[in-house]
MARNUPA-24216 format. One record per residue (C-alpha): residue number from 1; x, y, z. Coordinates in pm, 1 decimal. Layout:
! residues N
kegu i->NUM&px->X&py->Y&pz->Z
...
! end
This chain:
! residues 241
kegu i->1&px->6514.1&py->4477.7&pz->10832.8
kegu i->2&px->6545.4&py->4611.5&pz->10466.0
kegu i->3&px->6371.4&py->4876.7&pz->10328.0
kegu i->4&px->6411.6&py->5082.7&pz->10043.8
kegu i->5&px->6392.1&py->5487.1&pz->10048.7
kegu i->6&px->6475.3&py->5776.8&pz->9859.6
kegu i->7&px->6724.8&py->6007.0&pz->9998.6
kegu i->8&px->6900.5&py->6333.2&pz->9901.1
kegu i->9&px->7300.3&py->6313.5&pz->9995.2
kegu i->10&px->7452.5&py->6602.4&pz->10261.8
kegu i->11&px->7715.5&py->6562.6&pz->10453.7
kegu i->12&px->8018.8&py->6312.0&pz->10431.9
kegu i->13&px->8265.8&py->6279.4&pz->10716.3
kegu i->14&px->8560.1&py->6056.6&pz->10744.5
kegu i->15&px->8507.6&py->5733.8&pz->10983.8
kegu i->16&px->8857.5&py->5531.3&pz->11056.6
kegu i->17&px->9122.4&py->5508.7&pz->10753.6
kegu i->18&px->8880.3&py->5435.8&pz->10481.4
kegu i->19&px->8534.1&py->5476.5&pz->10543.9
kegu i->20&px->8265.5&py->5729.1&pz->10556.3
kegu i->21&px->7950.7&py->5809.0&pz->10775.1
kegu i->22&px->7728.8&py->5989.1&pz->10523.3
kegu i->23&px->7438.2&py->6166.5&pz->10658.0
kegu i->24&px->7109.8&py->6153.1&pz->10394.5
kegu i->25&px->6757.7&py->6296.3&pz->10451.6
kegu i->26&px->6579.8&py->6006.2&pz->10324.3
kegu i->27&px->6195.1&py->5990.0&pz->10232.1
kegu i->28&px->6115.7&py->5714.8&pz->10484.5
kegu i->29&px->6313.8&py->5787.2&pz->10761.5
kegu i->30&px->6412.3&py->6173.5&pz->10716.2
kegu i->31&px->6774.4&py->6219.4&pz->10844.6
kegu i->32&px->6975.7&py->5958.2&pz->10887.8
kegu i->33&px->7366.6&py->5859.4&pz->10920.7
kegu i->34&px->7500.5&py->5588.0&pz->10749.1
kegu i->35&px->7816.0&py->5422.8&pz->10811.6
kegu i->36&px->7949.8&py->5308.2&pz->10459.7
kegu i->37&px->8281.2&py->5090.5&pz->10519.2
kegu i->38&px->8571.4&py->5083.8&pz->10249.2
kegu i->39&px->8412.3&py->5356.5&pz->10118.9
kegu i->40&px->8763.3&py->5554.5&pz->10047.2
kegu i->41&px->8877.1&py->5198.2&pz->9864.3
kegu i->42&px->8926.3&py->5180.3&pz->9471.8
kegu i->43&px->8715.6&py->4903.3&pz->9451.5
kegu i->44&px->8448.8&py->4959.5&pz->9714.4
kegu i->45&px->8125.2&py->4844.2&pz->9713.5
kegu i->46&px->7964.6&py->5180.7&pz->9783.6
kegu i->47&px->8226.7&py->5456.6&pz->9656.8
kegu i->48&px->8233.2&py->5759.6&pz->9827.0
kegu i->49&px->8164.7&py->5954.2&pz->9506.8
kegu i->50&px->7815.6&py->5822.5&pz->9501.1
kegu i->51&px->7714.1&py->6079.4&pz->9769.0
kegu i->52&px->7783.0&py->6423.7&pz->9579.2
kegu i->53&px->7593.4&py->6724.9&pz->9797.9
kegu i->54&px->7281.8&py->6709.2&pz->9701.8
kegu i->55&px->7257.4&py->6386.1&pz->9454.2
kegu i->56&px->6954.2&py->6189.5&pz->9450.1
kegu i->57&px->6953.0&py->5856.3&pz->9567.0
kegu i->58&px->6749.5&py->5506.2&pz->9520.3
kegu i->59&px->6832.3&py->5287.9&pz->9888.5
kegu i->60&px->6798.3&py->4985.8&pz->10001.4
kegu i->61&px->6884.8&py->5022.2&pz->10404.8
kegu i->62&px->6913.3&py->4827.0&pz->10688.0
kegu i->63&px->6708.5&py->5010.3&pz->10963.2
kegu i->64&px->6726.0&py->4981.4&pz->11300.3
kegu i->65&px->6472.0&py->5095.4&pz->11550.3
kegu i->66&px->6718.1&py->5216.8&pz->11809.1
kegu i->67&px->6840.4&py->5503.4&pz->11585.0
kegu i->68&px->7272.2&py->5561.3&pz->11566.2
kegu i->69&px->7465.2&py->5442.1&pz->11259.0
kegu i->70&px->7270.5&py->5252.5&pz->10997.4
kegu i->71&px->7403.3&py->5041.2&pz->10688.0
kegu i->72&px->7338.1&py->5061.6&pz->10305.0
kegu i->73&px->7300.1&py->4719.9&pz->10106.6
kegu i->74&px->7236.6&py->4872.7&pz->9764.2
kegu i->75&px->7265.9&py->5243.8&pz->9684.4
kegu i->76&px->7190.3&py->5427.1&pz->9333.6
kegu i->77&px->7249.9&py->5789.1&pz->9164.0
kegu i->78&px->6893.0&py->5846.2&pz->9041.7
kegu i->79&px->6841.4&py->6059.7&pz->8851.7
kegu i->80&px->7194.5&py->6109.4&pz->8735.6
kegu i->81&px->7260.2&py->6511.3&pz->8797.3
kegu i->82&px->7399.4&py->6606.3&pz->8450.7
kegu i->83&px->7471.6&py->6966.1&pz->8488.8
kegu i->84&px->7552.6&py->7059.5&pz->8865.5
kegu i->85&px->7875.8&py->6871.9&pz->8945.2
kegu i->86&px->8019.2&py->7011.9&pz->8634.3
kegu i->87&px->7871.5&py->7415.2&pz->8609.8
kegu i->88&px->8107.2&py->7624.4&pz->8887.7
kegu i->89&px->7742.8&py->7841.0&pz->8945.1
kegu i->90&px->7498.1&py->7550.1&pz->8992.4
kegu i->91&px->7775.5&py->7371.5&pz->9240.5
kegu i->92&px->7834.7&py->7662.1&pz->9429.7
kegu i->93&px->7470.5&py->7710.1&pz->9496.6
kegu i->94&px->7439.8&py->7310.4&pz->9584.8
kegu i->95&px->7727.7&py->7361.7&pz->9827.6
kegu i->96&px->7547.6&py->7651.9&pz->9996.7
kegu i->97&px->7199.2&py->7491.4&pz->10039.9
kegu i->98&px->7356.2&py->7152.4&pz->10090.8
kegu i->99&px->7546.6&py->7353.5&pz->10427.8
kegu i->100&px->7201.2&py->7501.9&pz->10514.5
kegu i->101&px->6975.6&py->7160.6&pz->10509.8
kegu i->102&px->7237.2&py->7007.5&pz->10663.1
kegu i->103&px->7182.9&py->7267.0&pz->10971.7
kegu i->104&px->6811.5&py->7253.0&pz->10935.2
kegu i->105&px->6770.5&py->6921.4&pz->10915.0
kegu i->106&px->6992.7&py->6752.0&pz->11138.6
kegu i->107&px->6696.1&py->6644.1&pz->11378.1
kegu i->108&px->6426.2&py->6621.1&pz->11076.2
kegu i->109&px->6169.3&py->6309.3&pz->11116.5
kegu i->110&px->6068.4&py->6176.0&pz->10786.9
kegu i->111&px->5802.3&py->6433.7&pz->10573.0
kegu i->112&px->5733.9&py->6344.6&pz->10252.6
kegu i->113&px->5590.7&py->6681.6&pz->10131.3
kegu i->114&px->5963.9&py->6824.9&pz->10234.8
kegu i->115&px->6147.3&py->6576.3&pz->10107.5
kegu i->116&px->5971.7&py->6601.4&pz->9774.4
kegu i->117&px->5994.6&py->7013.3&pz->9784.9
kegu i->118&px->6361.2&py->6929.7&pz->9809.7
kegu i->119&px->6427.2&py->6698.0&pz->9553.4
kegu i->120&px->6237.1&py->6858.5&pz->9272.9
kegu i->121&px->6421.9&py->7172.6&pz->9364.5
kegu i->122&px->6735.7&py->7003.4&pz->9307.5
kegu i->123&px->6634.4&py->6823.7&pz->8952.6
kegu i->124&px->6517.7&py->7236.6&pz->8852.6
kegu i->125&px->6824.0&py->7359.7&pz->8920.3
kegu i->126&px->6980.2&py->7059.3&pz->8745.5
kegu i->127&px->6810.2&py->7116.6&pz->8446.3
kegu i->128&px->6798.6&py->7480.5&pz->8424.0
kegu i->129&px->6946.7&py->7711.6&pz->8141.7
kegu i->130&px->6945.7&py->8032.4&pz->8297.2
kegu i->131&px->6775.2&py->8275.1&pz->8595.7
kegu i->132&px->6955.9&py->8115.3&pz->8844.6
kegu i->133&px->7001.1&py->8445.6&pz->9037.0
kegu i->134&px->6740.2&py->8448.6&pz->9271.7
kegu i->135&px->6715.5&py->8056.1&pz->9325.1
kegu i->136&px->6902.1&py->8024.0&pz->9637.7
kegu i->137&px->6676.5&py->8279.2&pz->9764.2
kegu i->138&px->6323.3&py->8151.1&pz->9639.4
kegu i->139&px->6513.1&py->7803.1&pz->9814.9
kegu i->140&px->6507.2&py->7923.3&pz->10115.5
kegu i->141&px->6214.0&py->8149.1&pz->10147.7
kegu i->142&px->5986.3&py->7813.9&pz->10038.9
kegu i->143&px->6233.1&py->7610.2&pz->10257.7
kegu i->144&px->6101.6&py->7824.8&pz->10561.9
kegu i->145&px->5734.7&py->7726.8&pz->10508.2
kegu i->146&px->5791.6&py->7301.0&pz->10613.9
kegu i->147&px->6022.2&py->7410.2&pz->10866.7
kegu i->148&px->5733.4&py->7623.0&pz->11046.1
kegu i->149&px->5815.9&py->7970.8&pz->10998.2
kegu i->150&px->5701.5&py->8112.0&pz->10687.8
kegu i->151&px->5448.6&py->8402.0&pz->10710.3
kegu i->152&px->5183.6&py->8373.1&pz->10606.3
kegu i->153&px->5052.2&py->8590.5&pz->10343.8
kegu i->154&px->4751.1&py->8633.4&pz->10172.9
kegu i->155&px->4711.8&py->9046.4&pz->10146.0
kegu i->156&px->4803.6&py->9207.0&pz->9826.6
kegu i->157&px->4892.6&py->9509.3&pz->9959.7
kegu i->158&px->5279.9&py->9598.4&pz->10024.2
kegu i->159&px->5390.1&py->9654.1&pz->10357.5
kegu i->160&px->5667.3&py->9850.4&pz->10489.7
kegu i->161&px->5838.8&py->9633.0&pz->10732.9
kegu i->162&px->5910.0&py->9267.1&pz->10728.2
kegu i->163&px->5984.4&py->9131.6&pz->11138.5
kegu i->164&px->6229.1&py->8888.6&pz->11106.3
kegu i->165&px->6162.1&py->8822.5&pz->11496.8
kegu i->166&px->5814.5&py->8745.3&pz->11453.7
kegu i->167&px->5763.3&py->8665.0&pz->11096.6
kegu i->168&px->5520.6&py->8856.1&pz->11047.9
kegu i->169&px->5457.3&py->9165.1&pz->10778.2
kegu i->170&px->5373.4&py->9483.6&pz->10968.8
kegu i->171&px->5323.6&py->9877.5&pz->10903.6
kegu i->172&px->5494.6&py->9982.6&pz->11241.0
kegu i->173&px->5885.8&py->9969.6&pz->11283.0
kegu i->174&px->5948.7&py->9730.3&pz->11538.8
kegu i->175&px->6172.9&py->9761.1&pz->11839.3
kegu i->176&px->6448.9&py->9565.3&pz->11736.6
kegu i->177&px->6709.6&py->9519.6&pz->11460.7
kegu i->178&px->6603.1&py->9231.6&pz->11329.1
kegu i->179&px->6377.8&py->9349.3&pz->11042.2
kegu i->180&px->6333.1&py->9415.3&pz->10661.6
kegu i->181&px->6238.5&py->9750.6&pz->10533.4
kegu i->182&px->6183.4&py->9863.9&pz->10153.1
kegu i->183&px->6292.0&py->9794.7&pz->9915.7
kegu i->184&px->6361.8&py->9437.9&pz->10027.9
kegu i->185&px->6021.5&py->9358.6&pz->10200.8
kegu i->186&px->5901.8&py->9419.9&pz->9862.1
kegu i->187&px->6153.2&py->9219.9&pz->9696.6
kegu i->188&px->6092.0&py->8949.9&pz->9990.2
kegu i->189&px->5708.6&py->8988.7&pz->9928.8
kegu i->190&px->5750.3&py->8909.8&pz->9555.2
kegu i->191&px->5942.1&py->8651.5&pz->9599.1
kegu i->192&px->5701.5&py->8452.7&pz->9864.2
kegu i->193&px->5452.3&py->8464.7&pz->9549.6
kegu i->194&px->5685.4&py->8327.9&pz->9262.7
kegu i->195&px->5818.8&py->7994.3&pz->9128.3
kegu i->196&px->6139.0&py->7890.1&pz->9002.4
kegu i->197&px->6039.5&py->7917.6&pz->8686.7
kegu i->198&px->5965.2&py->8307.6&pz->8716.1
kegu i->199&px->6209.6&py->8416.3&pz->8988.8
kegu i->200&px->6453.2&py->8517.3&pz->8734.0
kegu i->201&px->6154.5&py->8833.5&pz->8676.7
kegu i->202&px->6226.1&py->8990.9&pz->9025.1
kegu i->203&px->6508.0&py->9216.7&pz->8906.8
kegu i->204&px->6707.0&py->9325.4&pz->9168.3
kegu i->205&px->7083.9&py->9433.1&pz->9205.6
kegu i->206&px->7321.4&py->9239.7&pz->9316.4
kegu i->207&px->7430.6&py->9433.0&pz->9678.6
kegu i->208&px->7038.8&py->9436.8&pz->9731.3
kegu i->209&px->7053.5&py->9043.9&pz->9625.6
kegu i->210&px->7324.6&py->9000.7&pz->9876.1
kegu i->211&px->7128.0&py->9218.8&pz->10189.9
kegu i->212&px->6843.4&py->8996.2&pz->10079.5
kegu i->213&px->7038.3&py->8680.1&pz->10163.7
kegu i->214&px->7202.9&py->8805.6&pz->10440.8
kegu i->215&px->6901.6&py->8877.3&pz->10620.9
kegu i->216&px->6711.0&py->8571.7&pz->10526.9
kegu i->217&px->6991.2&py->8381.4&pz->10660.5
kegu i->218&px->6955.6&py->8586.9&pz->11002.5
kegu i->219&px->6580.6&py->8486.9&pz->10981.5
kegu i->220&px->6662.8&py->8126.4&pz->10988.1
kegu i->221&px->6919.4&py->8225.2&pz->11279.7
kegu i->222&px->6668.6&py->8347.4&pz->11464.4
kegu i->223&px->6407.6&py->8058.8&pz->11428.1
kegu i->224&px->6696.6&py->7750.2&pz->11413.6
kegu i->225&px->6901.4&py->7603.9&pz->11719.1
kegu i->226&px->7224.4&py->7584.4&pz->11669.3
kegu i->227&px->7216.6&py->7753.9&pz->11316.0
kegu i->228&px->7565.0&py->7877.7&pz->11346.1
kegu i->229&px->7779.7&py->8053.4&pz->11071.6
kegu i->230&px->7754.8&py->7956.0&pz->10691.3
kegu i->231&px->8128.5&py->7866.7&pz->10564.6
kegu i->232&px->7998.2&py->7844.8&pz->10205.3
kegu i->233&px->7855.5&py->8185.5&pz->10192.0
kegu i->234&px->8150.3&py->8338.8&pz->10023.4
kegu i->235&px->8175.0&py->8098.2&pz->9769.1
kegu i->236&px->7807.9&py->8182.5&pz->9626.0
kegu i->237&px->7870.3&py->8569.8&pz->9726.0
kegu i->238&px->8220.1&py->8514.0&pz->9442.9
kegu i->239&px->7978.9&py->8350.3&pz->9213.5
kegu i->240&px->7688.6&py->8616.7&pz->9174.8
kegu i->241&px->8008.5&py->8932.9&pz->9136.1
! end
């Protein structure tokens, strides 16, 4: 049956001589691997270079109830990304947050309000001139909320101690390793209260910027299955030098 969906493009892998399974988190359907034959071919149908990390898509999909590899009839570019594939710093931060939804979202069942969070993330960066140094951070942070583990936090007051294990703020060290302490549970804090738009105001250096990461990554560790390593780290840790 036919259906059309948005969709966000992840991962490509290579299927036989020429084609690709691509794996997109659409709208309807939330992740879903698509087997796209001839993709590789000069003249396909549906070219591989359609599904750029990241790219927004307009689908038209066969969908099957029994899940495994679907099938595209129609697929679109929309918007066209004008500035990403081209800027070395906005591609190296798709890369890296393409790698992480990929890992977060293998098993994701379709939720609008994430796929939307998602998308308009993607057309901000897109479109943005500057104070792009905190983005992938402010991504991730906001990221955490739809996958279930954001703190919450509604006290103005600055705490000491951020536990990673527990997400949860706290004023007594806890008895593990797996914690924030000042200044980056401020710097965390701050962030958890920000937009895109003002992120670029939390000034912070860049080997604080870097611990910051570092340990948000660990939080999503802690809190994903299966997280693993991220091989695009170093790439984005080149970038922001």
């Amino acid at each position: 049956m036919l259906h059309k969906t948005k969709g966000i493009a992840l991962k490509t892998t290579n299927y036989a001589e020429s084609s690709l399974v691509v794996h997109v988190f659409t709208e309807s359907f939330g992740m879903q691997a698509y087997l796209i034959n001839g993709a590789k071919k000069p003249k396909a149908k549906i070219a591989a270079n359609l599904f750029q990390p990241l790219h927004p898509l307009d689908m038209v999909v066969y969908q099957k109830d029994n899940g495994g590899l679907q099938r595209i009839k129609e697929v679109h570019q929309l918007p066209v990304l004008r500035d990403i594939p081209f800027s070395m710093t906005k591609r190296s931060i798709a890369l890296f947050l393409d790698e992480i939804l990929y890992k977060v979202l293998r098993q994701q069942s379709p939720d609008p309000h994430l796929f939307h969070y998602v998308r308009q993330a993607v057309l901000w960066l897109d479109s943005a001139s500057d104070g792009l140094a905190n983005f992938h951070l402010l991504f991730l942070i906001k990221l955490s909320r739809f996958l279930g583990f954001l703190p919450s936090h509604h006290s103005s007051r600055q705490f000491p101690y951020f536990d990673l294990l527990d997400g949860v703020f706290c004023d007594n060290l806890p008895a593990h390793s797996h914690i924030l302490q000042q200044p980056h549970t401020s710097f965390f804090q701050a962030l958890l209260k920000t937009s895109f738009e003002d992120a670029q105001q939390i000034r912070m250096g860049k080997e604080d910027r870097k611990y910051l990461l570092e340990k948000t990554l660990e939080f999503y560790k802690l809190h994903t299955e299966n997280f693993g390593s991220v091989h695009s780290l170093y790439i984005l840790e080149e970038v922001f030098q």
